[in-house]
PLY file of the C-alpha trace (Angstrom):
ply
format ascii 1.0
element vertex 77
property float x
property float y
property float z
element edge 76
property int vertex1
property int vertex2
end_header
7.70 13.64 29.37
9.23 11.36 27.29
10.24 13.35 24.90
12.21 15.42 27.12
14.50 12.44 28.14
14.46 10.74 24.45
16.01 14.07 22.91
18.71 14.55 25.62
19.85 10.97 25.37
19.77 10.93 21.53
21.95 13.98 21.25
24.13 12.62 23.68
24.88 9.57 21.95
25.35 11.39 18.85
27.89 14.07 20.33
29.60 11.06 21.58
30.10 8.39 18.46
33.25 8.03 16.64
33.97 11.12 14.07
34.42 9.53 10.99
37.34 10.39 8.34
36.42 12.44 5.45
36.08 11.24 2.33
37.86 12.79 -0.20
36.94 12.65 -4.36
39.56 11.65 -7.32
39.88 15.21 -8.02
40.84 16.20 -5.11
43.39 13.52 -4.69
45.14 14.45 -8.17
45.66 17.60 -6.86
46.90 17.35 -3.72
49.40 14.48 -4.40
50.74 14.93 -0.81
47.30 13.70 0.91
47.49 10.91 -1.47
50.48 9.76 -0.90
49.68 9.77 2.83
46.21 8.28 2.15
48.06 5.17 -0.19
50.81 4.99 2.59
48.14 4.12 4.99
45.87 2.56 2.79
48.96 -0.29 1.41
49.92 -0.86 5.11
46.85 -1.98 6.64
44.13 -3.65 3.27
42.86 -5.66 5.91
40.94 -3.52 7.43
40.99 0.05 5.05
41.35 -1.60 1.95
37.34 -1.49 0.68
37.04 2.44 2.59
35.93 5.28 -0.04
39.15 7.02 0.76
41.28 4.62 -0.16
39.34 3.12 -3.52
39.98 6.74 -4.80
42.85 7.08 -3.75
43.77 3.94 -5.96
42.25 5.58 -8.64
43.59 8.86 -8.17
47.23 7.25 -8.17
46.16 5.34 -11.34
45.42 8.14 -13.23
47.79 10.37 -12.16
50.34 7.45 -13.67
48.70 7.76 -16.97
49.07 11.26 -16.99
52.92 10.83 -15.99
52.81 8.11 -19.02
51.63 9.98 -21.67
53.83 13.22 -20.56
56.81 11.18 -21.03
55.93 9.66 -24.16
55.36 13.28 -25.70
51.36 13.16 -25.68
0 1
1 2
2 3
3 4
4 5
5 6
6 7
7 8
8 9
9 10
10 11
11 12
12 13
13 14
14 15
15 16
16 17
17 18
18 19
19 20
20 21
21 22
22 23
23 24
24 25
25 26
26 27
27 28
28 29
29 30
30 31
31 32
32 33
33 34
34 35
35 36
36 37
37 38
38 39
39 40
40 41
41 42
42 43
43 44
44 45
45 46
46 47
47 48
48 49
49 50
50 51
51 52
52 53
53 54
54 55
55 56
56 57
57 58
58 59
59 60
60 61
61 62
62 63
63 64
64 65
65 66
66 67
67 68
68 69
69 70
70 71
71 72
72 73
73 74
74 75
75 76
């Protein structure tokens, strides 16, 4: 009998939390340079709070590395 309230309640809760952001990789950053810049955007104007998130760690690194790419096109390499 308990069971049958415990598993209702459980799924409810879950159906009900907070969705939570995906998290996208380096790779996928370079190459979509639009969701990056919207992902730094947001990222730069609020550290406080999404500054140590996945999403915005690579996106740092994504826009890092997509500099050195930039870098080394311009310099001929």
């Amino acid at each position: 009998m308990r069971r049958l309230i415990l598993l209702p309640t459980m799924f409810g809760l879950v159906a009900c939390s907070e969705q939570t952001e995906r998290t996208y990789t380096v790779g996928e950053l370079v190459a979509d340079e639009a969701l990056l810049s919207s992902i730094v955007t947001k990222c730069r104007n609020n550290p406080g709070v999404l500054g140590d998130t996945p999403n915005c760690k690579n996106a740092e690194s994504a826009d890092g590395k997509l500099r050195l790419q930039r870098m080394r096109q311009s310099l001929g390499g």
